[in-house]
C-alpha positions as CSV (number, residue, x, y, z in Angstrom):
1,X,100.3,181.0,6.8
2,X,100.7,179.1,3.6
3,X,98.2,176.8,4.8
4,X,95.6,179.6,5.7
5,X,96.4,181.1,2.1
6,X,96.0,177.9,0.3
7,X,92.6,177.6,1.9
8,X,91.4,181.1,1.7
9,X,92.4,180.6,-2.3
10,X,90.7,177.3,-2.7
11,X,87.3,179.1,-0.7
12,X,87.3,181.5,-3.8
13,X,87.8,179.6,-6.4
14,X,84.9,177.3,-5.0
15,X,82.8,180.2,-4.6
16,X,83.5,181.6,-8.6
17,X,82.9,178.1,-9.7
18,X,79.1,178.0,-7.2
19,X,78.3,181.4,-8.7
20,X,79.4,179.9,-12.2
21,X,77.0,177.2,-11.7
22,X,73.9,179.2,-10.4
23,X,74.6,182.0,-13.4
24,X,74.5,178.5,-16.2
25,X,71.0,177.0,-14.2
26,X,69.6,180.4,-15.0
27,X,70.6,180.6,-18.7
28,X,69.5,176.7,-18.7
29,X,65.8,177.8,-19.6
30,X,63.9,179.3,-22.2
31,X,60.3,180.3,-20.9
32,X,57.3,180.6,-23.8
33,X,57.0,184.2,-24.8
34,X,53.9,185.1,-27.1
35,X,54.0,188.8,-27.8
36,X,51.8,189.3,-30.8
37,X,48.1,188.8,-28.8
38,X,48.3,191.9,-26.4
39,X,50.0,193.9,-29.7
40,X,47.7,193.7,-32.2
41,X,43.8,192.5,-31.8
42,X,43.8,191.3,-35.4
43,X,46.2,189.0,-35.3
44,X,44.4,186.2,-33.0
45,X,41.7,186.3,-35.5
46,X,44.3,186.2,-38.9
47,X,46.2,183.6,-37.0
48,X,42.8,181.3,-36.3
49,X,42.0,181.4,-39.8
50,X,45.5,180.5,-41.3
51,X,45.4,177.3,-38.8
52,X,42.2,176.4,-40.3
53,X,43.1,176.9,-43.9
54,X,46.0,174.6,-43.0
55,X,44.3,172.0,-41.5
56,X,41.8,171.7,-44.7
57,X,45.1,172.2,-46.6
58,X,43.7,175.1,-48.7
59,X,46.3,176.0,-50.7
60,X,44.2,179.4,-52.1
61,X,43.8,181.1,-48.9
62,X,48.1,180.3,-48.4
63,X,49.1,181.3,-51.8
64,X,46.7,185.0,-50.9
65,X,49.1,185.6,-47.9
66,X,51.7,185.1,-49.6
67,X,54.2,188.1,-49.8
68,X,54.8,188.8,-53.2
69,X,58.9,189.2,-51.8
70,X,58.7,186.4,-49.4
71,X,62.2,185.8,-47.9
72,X,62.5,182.0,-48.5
73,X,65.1,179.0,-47.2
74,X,66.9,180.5,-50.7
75,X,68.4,183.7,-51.5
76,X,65.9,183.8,-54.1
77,X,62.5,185.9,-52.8
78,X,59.4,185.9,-53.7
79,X,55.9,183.9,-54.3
80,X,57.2,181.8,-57.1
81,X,60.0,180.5,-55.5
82,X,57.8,179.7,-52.7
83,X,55.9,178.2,-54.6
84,X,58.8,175.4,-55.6
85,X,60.0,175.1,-52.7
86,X,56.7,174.1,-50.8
87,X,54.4,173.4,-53.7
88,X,51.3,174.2,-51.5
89,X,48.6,172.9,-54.5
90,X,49.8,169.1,-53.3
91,X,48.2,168.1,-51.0
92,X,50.9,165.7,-48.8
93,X,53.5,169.2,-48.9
94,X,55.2,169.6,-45.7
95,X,53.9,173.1,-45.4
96,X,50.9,171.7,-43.7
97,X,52.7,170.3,-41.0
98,X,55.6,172.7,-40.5
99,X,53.8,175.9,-40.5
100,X,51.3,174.5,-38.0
101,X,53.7,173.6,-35.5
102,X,55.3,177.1,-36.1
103,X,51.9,178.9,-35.6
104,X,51.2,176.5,-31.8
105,X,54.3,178.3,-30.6
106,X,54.4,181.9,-29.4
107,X,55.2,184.7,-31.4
108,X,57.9,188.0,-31.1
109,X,57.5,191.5,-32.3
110,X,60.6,191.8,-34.4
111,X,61.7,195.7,-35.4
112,X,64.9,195.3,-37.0
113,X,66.1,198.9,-38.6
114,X,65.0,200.8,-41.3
115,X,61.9,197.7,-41.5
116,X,58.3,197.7,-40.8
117,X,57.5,195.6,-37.8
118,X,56.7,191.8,-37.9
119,X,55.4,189.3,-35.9
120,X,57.5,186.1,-36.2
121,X,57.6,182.5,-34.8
122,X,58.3,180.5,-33.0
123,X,59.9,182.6,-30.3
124,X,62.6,180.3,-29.9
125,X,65.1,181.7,-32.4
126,X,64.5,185.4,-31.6
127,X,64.7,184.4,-27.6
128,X,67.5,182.2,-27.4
129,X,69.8,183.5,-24.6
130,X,73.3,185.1,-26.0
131,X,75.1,183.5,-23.1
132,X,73.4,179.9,-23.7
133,X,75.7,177.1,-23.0
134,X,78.0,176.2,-26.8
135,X,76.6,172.8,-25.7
136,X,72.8,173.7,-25.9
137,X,71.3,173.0,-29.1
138,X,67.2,172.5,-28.4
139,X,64.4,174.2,-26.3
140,X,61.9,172.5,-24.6
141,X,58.6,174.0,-25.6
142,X,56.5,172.6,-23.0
143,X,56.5,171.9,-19.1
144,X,56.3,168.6,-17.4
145,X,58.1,166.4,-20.5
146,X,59.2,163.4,-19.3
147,X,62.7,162.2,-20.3
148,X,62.8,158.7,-21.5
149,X,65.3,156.3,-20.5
150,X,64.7,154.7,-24.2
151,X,62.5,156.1,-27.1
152,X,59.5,154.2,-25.8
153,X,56.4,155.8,-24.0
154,X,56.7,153.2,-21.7
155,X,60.1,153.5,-20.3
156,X,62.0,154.3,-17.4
157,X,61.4,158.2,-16.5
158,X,64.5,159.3,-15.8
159,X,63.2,163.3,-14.5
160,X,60.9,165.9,-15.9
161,X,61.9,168.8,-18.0
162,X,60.5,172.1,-18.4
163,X,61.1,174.8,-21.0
164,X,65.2,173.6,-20.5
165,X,67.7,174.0,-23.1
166,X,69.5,170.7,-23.9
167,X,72.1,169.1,-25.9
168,X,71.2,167.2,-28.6
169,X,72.7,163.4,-29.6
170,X,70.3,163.0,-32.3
171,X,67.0,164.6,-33.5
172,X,65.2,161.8,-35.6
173,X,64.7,158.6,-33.1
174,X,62.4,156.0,-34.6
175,X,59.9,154.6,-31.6
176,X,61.1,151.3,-30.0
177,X,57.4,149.9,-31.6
178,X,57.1,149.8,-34.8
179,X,53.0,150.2,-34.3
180,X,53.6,153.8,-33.3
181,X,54.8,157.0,-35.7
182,X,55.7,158.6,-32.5
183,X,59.5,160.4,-33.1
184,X,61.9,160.8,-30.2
185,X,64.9,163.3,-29.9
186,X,67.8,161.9,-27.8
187,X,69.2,165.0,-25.3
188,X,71.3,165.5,-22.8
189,X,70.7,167.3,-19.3
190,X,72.8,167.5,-16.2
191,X,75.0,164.6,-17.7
192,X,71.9,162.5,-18.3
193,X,71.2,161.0,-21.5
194,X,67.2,160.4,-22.6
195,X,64.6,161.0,-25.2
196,X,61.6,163.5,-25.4
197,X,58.9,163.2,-27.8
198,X,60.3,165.6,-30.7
199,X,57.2,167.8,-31.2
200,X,58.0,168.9,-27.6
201,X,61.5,170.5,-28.5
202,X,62.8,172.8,-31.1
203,X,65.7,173.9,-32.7
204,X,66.7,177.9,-32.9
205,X,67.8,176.9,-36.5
206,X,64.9,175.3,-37.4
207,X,61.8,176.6,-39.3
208,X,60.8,180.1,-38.8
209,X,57.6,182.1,-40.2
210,X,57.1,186.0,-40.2
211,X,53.6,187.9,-40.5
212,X,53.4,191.9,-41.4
213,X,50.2,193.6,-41.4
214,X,50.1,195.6,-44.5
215,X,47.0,198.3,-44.6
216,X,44.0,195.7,-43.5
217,X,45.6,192.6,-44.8
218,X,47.8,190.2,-43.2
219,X,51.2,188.7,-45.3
220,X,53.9,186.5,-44.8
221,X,56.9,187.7,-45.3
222,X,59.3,185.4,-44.7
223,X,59.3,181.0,-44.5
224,X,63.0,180.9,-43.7
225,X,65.4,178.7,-41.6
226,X,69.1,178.5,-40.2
227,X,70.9,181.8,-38.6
């Protein structure tokens, strides 16, 4: 009987620990959510013309959409810290950059009490999964990324990721070559150790932008990062 018993035991603790394993494969993913389009019919149009201004780096058509109490990385708000902190009149500021790759990532209709709705990105921050893995520190924004034996384009592919949360061993990897810019992130999945290009993951605690629509005008509100 013992026997029996001590089988019938090990059975269920096999079967918590399958369920256990199924439940963290589910949390494991973070699928692209872009809520603002089907919400609001002006903000595909706003959104086109804020990528455009950034990508001629015109620093008037920012500075206009500029909140005048923009929450900022700082406890200070408002357009003039902003205006420190990014300096958008130069023309190598990193506002180009960052707010670009914020914009190419979906959006979330955040309604937080007693405030007026906003539209914020990426989704990855206001999506992340409550019961993620302590372990998971990046999203995979994209589907079919190959993970890289070594940061190098042209080695070993070790499997293919998609829209997976990882670990992280270290976000800024140089390229093997120094004739590429290309950055790597090393991660870890499944107990395997590799490198994704870094524009294809995202931290929850980087970077995040917010957009309220006030009367006919668009503003951002808010350029913050961290929790």
């Amino acid at each position: 009987m013992k026997s029996i018993s001590r089988i019938a035991r090990a059975a269920a603790v096999a079967a918590c620990l399958c369920a256990s394993a199924q439940l963290a494969a589910q949390t494991l993913t973070l699928p692209p959510v872009d809520e603002a389009p089907a919400a609001d019919s002006t903000w595909a149009s706003f959104k086109a013309r804020l990528l455009a201004a950034l990508a001629r780096r015109d620093s008037k058509f920012i500075l206009s959409i500029v909140d005048p109490q923009i929450r900022n990385t700082t406890e200070i708000r408002g357009s003039a810290e902003f205006n420190k902190l990014w300096q958008p009149q130069a023309k190598e500021s990193p506002l180009w950059i960052e707010l670009r790759k914020i914009l190419f990532l979906g959006s979330v209709l955040v309604k937080e009490e007693r405030a007026p709705a906003e539209y914020c990105a990426p989704y990855v921050y206001y999506k992340w999964p409550e019961d993620a893995p302590a372990e998971a520190a990046g999203a995979v924004t994209a589907q079919d990324v190959l993970l890289k034996s070594r940061p190098s384009a042209q080695s070993q592919t070790l499997q293919t990721l998609g829209y997976d949360l990882v670990g992280v061993l270290d976000w800024e990897v140089a390229d093997e070559s120094a004739e590429t810019t290309q950055k790597w992130v090393q991660v870890r999945r499944d107990n395997i150790s590799g490198y994704v290009p870094d524009e294809q993951i995202r931290s929850p605690l980087e970077y995040r932008a917010c957009f309220r629509r006030i009367g006919t005008r668009w503003r951002m509100t808010g350029l913050e990062v961290g929790e």
